[in-house]
C-alpha positions as a LaTeX table, in Angstrom:
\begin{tabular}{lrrr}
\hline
Residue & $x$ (\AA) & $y$ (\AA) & $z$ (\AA) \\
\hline
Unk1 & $-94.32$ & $-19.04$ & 36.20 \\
Unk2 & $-95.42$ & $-17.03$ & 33.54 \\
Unk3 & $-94.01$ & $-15.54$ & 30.40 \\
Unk4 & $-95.87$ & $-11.83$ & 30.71 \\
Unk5 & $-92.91$ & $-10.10$ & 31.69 \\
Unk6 & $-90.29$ & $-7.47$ & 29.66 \\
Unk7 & $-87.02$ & $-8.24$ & 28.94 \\
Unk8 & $-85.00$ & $-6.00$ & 31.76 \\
Unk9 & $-87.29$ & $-8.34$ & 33.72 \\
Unk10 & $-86.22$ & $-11.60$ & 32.37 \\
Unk11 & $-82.56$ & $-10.55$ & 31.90 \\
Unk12 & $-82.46$ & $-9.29$ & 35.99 \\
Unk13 & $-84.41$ & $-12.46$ & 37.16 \\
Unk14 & $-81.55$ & $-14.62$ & 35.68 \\
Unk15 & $-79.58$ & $-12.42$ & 37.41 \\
Unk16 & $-81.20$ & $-12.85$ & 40.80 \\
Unk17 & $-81.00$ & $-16.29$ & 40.34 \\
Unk18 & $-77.10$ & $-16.09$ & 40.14 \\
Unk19 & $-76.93$ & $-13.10$ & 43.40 \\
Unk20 & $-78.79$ & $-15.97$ & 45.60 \\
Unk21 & $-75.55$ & $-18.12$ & 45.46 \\
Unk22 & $-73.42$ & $-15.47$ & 45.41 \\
Unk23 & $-75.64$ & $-14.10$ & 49.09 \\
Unk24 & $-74.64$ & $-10.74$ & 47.30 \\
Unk25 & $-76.58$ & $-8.19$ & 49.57 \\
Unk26 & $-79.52$ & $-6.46$ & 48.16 \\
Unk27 & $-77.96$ & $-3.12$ & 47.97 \\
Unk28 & $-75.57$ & $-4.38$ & 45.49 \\
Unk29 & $-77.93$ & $-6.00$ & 43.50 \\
Unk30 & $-79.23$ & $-2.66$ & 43.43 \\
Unk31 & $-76.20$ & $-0.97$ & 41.93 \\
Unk32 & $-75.01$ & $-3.79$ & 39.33 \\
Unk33 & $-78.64$ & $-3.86$ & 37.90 \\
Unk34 & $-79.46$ & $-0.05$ & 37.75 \\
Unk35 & $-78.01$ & 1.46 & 34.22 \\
Unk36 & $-75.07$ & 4.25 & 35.01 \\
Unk37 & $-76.84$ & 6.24 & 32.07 \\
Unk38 & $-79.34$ & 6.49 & 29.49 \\
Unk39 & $-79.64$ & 8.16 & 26.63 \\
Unk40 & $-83.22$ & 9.20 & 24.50 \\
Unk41 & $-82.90$ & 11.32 & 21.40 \\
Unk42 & $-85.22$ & 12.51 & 19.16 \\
Unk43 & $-84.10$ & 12.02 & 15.62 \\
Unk44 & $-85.75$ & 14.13 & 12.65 \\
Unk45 & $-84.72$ & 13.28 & 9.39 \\
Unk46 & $-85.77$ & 14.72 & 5.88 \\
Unk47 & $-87.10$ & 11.31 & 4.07 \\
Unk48 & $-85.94$ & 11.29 & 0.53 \\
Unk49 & $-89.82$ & 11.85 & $-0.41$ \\
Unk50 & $-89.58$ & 15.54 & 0.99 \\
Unk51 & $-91.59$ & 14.43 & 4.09 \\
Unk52 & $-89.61$ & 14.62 & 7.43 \\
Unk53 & $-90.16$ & 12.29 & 9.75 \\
Unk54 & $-88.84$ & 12.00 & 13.86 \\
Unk55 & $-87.14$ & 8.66 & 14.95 \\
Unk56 & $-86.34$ & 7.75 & 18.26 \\
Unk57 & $-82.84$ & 6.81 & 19.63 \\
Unk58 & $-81.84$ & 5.47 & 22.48 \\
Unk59 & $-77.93$ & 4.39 & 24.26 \\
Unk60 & $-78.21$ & 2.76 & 27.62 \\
Unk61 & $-74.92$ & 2.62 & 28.88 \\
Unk62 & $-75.29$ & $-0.08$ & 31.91 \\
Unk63 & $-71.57$ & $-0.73$ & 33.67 \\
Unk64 & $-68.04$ & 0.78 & 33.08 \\
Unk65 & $-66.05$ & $-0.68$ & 35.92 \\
Unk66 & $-64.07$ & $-3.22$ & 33.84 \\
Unk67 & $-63.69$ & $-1.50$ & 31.08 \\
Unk68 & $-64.81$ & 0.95 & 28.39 \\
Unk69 & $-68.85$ & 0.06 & 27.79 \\
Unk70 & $-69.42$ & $-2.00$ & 24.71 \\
Unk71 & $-72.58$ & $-3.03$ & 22.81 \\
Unk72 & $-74.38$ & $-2.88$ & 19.22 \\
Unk73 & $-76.52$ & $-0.57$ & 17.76 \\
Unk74 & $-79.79$ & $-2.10$ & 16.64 \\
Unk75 & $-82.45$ & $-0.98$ & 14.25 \\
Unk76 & $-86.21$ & $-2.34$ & 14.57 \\
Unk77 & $-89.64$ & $-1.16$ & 14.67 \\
Unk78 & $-90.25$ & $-2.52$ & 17.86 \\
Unk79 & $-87.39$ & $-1.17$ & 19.74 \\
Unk80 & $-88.26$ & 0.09 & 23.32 \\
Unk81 & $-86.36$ & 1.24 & 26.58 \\
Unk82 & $-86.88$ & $-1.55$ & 28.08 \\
Unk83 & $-85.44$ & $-4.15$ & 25.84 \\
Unk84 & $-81.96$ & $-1.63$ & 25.17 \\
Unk85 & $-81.52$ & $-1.97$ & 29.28 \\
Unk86 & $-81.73$ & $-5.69$ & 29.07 \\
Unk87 & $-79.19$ & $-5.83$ & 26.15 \\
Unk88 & $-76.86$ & $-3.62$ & 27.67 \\
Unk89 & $-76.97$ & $-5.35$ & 30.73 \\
Unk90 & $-76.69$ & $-9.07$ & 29.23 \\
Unk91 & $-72.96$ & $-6.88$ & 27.32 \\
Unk92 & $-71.71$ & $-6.38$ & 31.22 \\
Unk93 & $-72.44$ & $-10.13$ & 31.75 \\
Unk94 & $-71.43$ & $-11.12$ & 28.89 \\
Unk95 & $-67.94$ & $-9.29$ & 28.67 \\
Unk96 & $-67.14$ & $-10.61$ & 31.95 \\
Unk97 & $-68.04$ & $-14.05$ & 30.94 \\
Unk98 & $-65.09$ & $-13.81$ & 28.64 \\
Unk99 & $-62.95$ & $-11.95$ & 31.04 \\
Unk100 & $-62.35$ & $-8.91$ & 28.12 \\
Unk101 & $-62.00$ & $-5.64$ & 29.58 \\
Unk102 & $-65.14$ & $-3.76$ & 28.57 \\
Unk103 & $-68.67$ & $-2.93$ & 30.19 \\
Unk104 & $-71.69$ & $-3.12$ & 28.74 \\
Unk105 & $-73.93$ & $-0.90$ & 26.44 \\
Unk106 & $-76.66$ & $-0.85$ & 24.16 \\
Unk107 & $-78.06$ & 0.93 & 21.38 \\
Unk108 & $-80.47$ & 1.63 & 18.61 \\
Unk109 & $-83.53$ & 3.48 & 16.88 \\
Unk110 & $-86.77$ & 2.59 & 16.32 \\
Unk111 & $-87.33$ & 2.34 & 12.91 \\
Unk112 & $-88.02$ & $-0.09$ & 9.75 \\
Unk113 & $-84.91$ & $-0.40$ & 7.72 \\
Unk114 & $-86.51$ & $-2.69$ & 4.89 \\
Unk115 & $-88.80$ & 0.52 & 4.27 \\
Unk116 & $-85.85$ & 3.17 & 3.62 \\
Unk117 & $-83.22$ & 3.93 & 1.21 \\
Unk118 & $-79.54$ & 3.76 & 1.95 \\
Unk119 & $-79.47$ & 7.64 & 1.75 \\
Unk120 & $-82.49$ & 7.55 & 4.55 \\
Unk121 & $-80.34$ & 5.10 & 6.84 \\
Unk122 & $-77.15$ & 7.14 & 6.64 \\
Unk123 & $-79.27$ & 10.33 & 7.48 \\
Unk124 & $-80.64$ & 8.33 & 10.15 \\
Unk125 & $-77.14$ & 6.79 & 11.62 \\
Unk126 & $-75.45$ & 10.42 & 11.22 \\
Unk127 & $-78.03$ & 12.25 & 13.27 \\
Unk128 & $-78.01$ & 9.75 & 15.65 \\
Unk129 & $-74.31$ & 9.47 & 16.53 \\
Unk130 & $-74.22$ & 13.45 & 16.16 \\
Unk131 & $-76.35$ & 13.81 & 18.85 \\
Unk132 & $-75.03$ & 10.72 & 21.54 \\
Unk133 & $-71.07$ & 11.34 & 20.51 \\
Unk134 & $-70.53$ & 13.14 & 23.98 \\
Unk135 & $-71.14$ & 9.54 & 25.26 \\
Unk136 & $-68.99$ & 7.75 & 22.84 \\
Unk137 & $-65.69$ & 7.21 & 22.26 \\
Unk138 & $-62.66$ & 5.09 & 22.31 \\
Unk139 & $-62.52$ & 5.11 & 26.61 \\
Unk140 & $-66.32$ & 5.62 & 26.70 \\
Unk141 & $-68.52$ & 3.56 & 25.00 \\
Unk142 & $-67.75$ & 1.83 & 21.99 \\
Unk143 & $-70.74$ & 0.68 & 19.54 \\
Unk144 & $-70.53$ & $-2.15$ & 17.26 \\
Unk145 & $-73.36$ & $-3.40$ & 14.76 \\
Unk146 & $-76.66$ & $-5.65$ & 15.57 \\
Unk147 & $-80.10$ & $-6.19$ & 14.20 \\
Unk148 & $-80.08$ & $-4.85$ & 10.92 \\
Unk149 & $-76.68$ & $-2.24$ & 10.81 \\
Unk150 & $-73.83$ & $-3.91$ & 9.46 \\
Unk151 & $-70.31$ & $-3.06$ & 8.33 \\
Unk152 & $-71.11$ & $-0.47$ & 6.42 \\
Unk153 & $-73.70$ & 1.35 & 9.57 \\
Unk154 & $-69.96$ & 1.46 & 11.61 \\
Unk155 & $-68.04$ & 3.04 & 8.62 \\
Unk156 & $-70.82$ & 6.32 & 8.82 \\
Unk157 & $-70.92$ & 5.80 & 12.90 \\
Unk158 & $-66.19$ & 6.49 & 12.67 \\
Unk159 & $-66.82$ & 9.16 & 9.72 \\
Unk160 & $-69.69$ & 11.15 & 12.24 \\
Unk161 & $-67.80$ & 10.32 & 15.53 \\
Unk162 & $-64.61$ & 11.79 & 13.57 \\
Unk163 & $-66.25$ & 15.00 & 12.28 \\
Unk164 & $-65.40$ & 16.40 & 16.21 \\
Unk165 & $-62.48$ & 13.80 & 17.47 \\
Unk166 & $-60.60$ & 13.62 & 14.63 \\
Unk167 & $-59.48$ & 10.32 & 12.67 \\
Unk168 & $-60.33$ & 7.62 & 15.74 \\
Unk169 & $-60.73$ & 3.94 & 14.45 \\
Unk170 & $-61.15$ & 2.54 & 17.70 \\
Unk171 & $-64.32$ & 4.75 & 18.73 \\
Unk172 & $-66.45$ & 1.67 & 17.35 \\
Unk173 & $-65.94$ & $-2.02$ & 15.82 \\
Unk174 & $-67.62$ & $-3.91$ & 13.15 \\
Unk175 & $-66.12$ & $-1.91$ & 10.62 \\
Unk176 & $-65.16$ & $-2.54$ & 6.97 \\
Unk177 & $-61.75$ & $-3.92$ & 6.73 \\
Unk178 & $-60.41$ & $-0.94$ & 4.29 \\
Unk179 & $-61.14$ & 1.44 & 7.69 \\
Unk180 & $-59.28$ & $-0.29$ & 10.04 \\
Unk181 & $-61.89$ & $-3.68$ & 10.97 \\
Unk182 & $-60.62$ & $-6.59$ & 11.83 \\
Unk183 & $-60.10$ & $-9.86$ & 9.60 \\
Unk184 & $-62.31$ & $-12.54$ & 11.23 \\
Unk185 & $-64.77$ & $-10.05$ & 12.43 \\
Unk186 & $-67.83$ & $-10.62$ & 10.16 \\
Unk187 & $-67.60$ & $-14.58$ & 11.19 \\
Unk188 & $-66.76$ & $-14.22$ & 14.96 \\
Unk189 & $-70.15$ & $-14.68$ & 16.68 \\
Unk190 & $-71.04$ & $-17.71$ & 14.11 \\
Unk191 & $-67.12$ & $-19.23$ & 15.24 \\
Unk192 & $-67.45$ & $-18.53$ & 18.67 \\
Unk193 & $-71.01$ & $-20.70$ & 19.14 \\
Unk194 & $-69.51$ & $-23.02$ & 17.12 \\
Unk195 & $-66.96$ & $-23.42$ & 19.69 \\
Unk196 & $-68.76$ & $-23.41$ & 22.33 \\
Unk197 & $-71.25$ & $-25.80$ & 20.96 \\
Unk198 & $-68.05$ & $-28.50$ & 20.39 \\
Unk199 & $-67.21$ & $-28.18$ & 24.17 \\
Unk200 & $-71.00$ & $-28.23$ & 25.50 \\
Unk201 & $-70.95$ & $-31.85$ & 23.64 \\
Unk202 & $-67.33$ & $-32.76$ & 24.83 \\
Unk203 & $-68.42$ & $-32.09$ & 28.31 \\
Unk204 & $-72.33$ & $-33.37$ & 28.01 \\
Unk205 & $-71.11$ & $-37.08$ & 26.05 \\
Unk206 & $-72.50$ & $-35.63$ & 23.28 \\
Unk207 & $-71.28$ & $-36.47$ & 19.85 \\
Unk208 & $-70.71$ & $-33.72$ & 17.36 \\
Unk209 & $-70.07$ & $-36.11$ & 14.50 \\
Unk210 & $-73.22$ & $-36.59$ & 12.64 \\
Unk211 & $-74.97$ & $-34.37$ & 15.49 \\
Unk212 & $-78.41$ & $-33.25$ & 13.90 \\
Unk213 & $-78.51$ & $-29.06$ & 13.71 \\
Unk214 & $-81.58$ & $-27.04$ & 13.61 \\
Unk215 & $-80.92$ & $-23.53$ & 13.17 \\
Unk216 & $-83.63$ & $-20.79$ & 13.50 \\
Unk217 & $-82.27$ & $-17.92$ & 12.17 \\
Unk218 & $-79.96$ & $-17.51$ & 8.93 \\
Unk219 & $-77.99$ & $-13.82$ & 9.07 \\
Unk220 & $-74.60$ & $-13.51$ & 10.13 \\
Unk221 & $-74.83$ & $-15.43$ & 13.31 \\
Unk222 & $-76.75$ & $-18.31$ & 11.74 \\
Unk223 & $-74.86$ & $-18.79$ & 8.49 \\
Unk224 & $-71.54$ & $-18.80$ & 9.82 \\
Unk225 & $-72.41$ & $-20.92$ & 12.70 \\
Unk226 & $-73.91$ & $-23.51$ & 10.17 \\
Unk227 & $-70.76$ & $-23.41$ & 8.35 \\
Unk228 & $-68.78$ & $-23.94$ & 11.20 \\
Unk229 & $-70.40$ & $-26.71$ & 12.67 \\
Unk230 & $-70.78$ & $-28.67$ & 9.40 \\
Unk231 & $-66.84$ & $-27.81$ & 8.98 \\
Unk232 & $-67.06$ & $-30.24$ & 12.69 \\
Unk233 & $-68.61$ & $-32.74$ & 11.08 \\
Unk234 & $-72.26$ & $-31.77$ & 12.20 \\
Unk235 & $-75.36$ & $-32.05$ & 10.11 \\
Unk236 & $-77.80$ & $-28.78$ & 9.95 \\
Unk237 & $-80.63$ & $-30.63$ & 9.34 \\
Unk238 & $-83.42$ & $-27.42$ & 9.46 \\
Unk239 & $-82.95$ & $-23.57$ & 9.51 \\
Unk240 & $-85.50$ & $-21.38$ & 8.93 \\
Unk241 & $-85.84$ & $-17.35$ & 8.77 \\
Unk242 & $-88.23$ & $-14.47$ & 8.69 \\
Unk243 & $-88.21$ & $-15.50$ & 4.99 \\
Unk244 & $-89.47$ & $-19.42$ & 5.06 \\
Unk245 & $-87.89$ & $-22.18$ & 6.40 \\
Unk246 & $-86.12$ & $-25.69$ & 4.93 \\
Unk247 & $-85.17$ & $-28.74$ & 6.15 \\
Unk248 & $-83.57$ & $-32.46$ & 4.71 \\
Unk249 & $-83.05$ & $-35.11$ & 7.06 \\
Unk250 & $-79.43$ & $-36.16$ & 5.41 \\
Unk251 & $-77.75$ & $-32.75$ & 5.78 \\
Unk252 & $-78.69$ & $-29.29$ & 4.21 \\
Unk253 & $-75.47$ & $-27.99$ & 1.81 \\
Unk254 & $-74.76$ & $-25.22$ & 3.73 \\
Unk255 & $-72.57$ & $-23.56$ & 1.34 \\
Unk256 & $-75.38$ & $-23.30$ & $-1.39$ \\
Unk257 & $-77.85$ & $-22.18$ & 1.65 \\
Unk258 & $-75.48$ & $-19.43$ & 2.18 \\
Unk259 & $-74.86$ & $-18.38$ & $-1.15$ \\
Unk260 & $-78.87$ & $-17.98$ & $-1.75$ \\
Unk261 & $-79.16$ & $-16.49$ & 0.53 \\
Unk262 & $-76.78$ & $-13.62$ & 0.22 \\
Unk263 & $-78.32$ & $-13.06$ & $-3.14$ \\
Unk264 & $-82.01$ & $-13.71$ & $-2.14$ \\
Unk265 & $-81.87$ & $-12.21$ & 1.59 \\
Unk266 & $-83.53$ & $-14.95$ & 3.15 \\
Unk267 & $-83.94$ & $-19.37$ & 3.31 \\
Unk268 & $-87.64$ & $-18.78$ & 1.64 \\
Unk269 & $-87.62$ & $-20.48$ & $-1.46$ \\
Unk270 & $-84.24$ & $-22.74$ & $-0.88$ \\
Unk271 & $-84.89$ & $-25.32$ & $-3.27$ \\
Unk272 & $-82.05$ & $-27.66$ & $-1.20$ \\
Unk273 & $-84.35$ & $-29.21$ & 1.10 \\
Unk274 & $-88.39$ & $-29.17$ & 1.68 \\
Unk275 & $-90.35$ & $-26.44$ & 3.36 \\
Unk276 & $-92.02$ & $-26.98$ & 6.70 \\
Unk277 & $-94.41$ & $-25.51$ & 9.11 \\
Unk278 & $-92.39$ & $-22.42$ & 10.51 \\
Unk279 & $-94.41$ & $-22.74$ & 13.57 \\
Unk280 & $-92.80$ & $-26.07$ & 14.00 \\
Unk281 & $-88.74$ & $-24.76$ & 14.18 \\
Unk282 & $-88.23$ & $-25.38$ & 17.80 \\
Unk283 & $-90.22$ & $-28.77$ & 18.16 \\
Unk284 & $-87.92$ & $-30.61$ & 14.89 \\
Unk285 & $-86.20$ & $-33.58$ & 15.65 \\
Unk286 & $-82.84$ & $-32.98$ & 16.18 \\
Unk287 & $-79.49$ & $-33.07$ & 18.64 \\
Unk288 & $-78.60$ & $-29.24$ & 18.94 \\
Unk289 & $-80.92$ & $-26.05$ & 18.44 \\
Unk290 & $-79.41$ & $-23.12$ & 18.06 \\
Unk291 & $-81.59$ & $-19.91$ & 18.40 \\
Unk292 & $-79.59$ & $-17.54$ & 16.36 \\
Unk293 & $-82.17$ & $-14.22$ & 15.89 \\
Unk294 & $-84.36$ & $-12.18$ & 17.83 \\
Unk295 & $-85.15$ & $-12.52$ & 21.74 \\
Unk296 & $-87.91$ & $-13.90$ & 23.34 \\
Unk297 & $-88.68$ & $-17.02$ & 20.83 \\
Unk298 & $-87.96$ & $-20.18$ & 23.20 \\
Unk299 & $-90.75$ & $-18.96$ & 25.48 \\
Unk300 & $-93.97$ & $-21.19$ & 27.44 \\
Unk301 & $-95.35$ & $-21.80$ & 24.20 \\
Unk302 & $-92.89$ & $-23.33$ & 22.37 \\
Unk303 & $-90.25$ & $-25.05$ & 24.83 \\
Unk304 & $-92.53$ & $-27.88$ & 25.67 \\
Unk305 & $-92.22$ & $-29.12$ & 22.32 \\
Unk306 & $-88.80$ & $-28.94$ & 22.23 \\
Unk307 & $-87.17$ & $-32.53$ & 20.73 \\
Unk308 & $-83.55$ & $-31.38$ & 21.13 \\
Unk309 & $-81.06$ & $-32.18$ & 23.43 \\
Unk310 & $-78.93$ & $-29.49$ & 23.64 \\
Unk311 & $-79.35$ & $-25.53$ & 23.25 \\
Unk312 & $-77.35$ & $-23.23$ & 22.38 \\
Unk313 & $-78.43$ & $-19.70$ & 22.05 \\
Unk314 & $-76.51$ & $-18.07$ & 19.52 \\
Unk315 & $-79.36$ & $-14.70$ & 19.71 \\
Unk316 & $-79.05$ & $-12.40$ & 22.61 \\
Unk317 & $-81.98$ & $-13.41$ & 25.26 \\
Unk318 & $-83.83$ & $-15.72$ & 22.70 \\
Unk319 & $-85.29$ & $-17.84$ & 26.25 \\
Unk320 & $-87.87$ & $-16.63$ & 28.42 \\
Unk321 & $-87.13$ & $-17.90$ & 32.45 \\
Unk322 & $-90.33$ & $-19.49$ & 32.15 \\
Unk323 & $-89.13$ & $-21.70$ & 29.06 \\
Unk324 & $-85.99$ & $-21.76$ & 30.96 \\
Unk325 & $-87.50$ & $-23.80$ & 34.36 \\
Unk326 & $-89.57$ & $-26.17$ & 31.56 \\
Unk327 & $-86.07$ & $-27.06$ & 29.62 \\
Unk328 & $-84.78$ & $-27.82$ & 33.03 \\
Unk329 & $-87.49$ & $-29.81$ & 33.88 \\
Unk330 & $-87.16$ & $-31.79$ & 30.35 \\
Unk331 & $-83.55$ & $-32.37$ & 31.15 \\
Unk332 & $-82.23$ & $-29.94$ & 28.18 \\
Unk333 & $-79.08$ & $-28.04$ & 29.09 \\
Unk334 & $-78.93$ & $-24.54$ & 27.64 \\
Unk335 & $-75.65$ & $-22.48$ & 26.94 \\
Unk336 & $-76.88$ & $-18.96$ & 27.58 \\
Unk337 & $-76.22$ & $-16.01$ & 24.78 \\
Unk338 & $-74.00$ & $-14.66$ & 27.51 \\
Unk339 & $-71.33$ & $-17.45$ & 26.88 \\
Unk340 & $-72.22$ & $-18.63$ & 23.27 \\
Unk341 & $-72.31$ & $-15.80$ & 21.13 \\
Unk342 & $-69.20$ & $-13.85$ & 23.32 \\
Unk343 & $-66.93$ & $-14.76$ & 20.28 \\
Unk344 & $-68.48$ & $-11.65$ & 18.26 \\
Unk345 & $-67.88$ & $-8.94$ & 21.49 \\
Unk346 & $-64.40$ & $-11.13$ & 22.00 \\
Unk347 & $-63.30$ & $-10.50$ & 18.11 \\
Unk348 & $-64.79$ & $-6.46$ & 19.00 \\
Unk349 & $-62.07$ & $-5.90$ & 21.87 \\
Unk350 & $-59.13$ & $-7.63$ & 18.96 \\
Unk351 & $-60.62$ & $-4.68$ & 16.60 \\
Unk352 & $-59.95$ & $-2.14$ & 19.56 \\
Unk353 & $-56.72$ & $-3.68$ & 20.48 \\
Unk354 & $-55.69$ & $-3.13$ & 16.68 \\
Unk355 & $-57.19$ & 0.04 & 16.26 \\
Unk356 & $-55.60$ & 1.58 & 19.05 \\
Unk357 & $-52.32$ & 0.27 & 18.42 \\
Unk358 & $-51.88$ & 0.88 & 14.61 \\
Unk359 & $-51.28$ & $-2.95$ & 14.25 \\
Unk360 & $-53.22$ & $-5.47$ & 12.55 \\
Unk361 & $-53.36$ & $-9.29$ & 12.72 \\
Unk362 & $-54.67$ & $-11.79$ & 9.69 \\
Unk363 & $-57.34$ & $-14.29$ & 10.18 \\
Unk364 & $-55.49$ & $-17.34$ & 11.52 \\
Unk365 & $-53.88$ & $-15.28$ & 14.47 \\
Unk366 & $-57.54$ & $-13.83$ & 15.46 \\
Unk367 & $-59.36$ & $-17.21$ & 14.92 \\
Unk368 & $-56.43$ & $-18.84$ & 17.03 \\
Unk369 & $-56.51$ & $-16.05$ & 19.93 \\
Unk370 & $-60.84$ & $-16.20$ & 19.72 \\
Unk371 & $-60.24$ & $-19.42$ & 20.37 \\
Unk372 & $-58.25$ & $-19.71$ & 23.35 \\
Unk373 & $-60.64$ & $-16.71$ & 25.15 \\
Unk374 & $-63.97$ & $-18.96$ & 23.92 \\
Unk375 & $-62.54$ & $-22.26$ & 25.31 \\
Unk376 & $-61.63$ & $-20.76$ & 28.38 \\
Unk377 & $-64.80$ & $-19.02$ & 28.83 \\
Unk378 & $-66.19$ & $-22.60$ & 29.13 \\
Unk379 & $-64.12$ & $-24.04$ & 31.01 \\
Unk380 & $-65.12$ & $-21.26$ & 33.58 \\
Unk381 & $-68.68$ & $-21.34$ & 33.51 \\
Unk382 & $-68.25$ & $-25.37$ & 33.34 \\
Unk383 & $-66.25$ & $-24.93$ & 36.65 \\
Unk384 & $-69.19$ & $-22.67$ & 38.15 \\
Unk385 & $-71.55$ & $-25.28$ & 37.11 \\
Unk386 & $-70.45$ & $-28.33$ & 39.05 \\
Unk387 & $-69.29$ & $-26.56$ & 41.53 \\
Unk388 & $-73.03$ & $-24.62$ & 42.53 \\
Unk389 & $-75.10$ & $-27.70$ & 40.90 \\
Unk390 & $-76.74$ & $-25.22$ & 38.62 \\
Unk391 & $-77.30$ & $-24.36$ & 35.33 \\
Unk392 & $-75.11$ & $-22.90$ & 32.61 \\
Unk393 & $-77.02$ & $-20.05$ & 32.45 \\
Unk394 & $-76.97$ & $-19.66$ & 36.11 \\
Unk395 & $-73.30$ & $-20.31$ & 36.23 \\
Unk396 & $-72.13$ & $-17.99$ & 33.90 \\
Unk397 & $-74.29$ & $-14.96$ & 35.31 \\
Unk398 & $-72.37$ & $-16.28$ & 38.83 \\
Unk399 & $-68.90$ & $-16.08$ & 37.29 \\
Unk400 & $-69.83$ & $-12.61$ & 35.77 \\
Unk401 & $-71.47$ & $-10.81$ & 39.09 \\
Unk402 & $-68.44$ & $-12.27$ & 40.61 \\
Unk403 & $-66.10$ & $-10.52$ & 38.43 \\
Unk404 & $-67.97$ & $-7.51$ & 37.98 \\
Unk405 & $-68.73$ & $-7.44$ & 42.00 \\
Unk406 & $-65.08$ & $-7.50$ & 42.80 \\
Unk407 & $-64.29$ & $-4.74$ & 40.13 \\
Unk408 & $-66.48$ & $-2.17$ & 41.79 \\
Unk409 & $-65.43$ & $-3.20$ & 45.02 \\
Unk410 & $-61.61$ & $-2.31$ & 44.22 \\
Unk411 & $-62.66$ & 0.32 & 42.60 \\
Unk412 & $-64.85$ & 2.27 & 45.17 \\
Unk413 & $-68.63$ & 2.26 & 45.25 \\
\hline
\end{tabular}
């Protein structure tokens, strides 16, 4: 099996995989893959050089039948079609997963944010909401941030998407907490694969205490993950970045990892631990790896070296199927992104809840309630697992298509 595919590709193979045990029927395969709608916009925007320049935009919006559709915006240089279709999809999965009652949706532009100002990226975010808001909104489609837009990217997207609807919090989450975000929200994807890593070892004999934890990626996700996790007693042995990586044997200090890196932007330099080979992140010695940036990274090349013993993906769609089939055959259980990293979406849909009643909750309470939906979650795929003899991955796509199937059967097709 080879790697030479897109991501829609990868993303609906995985999901094939799952519609086998289900014997769903292929013309309903046909309808819970296909996007409901996609959106491409041409985005010009007056650089702050005097040159103007055209981005492009995109919003796939991929199912609505459980829910309002829900997924990040995402800016990158190499942002296509193609990979926005795969990440809204993996939001319908991944929503269900949790059981929270949203669809999934994706979006972004194509574009370089290290290269532009803050002026330049507000331009940017303004034109682009300006031109999809007929899409958005608090019933519709409700963005969030992702690769490189943060708290601040939401706070433009609810001052745009309020220039026609009027003051509307809940049109999008990730926000700053003086606009109506939610407490808990900036270190909900880190918590919830922290979670779910503690109940993958409770339920694979593995033991968290002194577990060794190689981390490849060290943003949001990966930093509050580490801290997490070596809040459980486990050791984050390795993490590495776009910037350089580190490693010590007896334990990295995560808190002084996380504090140079919010004033250095990046593990490069980290004089904690030694430097290492950054080609050499996934094959490190170690009990957990946790895959916590961009997609595509676990793939032919790299999974056979693979020393781990558990993974869990905190990135959206960081394994390949082909890596996928040679983990399985090396006996290494993988917790897909559609389960692990559900605790950022699942803190979201708390952000909605509070937005759209007027009445916010403090950290403990969303921690405790992320919680319950996260341990759950496992517990379902877990079920799914034993139950079909198949992988986690496999088993959480079933219990999703399930739940989605049944949706748009009540509903009508």
């Amino acid at each position: 099996m080879t790697d030479h595919i897109n991501l829609f590709e990868n993303v609906n193979r995985q999901f094939d995989e799952a519609a086998d045990i289900l014997e769903m029927a292929a013309e309903f395969r046909d309808i819970l893959k296909t996007p409901y709608r996609e959106v491409s916009v041409a985005l010009p925007i007056r650089m702050d050089d005097g040159s103007m320049k055209v981005f492009h935009g995109f919003r796939v919006q991929h199912n609505g039948v459980r829910g309002p559709q829900k997924g990040g915006i995402r800016y990158h240089p190499d942002l296509d079609l193609d990979d926005v279709r795969a990440l809204a999809s993996l939001m319908t999965w991944k929503t269900a997963v949790v059981n929270i009652p949203f669809g999934g949706a994706k979006g972004g532009v194509q574009c370089d944010p290290s290269k532009m100002s803050l002026h330049e990226l507000e331009s940017l975010t303004r034109r682009y909401i300006s031109k999809i808001s007929m899409v958005l909104g608090p019933t519709r489609d409700i963005p969030a941030p992702d690769v490189n837009t943060n708290a601040q990217t939401m706070a433009w997207v609810m001052d745009e998407y309020g220039r026609k609807a009027g003051y509307q919090p809940a049109c999008v989450t990730g926000k700053p907490i003086e606009l109506g975000g939610s407490q808990g929200r900036e270190a909900a994807t880190g918590k919830g694969v922290a979670i779910i890593t503690r109940e993958a070892c409770n339920a694979l004999g593995i033991t968290l205490e002194g577990a060794r934890v190689v981390l490849q990626g060290f943003g949001n996700v990966g930093s509050y993950t580490a801290k997490f996790l070596d809040e459980m007693g486990a050791k984050i042995v390795a993490v590495a970045d776009h910037t350089g990586t580190v490693r010590k044997a007896g334990g990295l200090d995560v808190k002084a990892a996380m504090a140079y890196v919010k004033e250095h932007k990046g593990v490069g330099g980290f004089t904690g631990g030694e430097a290492f080979d950054a080609a050499m992140v996934f094959a490190q010695d170690c009990d957990i790896l946790i895959p916590a940036a961009l997609g595509g990274v676990i793939n032919e090349q790299t999974a056979p070296g693979v020393k781990a013993k558990l993974i869990v993906e905190g990135a959206n769609a960081p394994t390949t199927t082909g890596a996928d089939h040679i983990l399985q055959g090396k006996g290494v259980p993988v917790i897909p992104d559609i389960l692990a990293n559900a605790g950022g979406v699942t803190v979201s849909y708390f952000e909605w809840v509070q937005n759209l009643q007027q009445f916010f909750w403090d950290e403990a309470e969303v921690f405790e309630k992320e919680e319950k939906i996260m341990v759950q979650a496992f517990q379902d795929v877990h079920a799914k697992v034993v139950k079909h003899g198949c992988t986690y991955r496999t088993g959480a796509f079933v219990l999703a298509l399930d739940r989605v199937y049944k949706a748009n059967v009540m509903r009508g097709w």
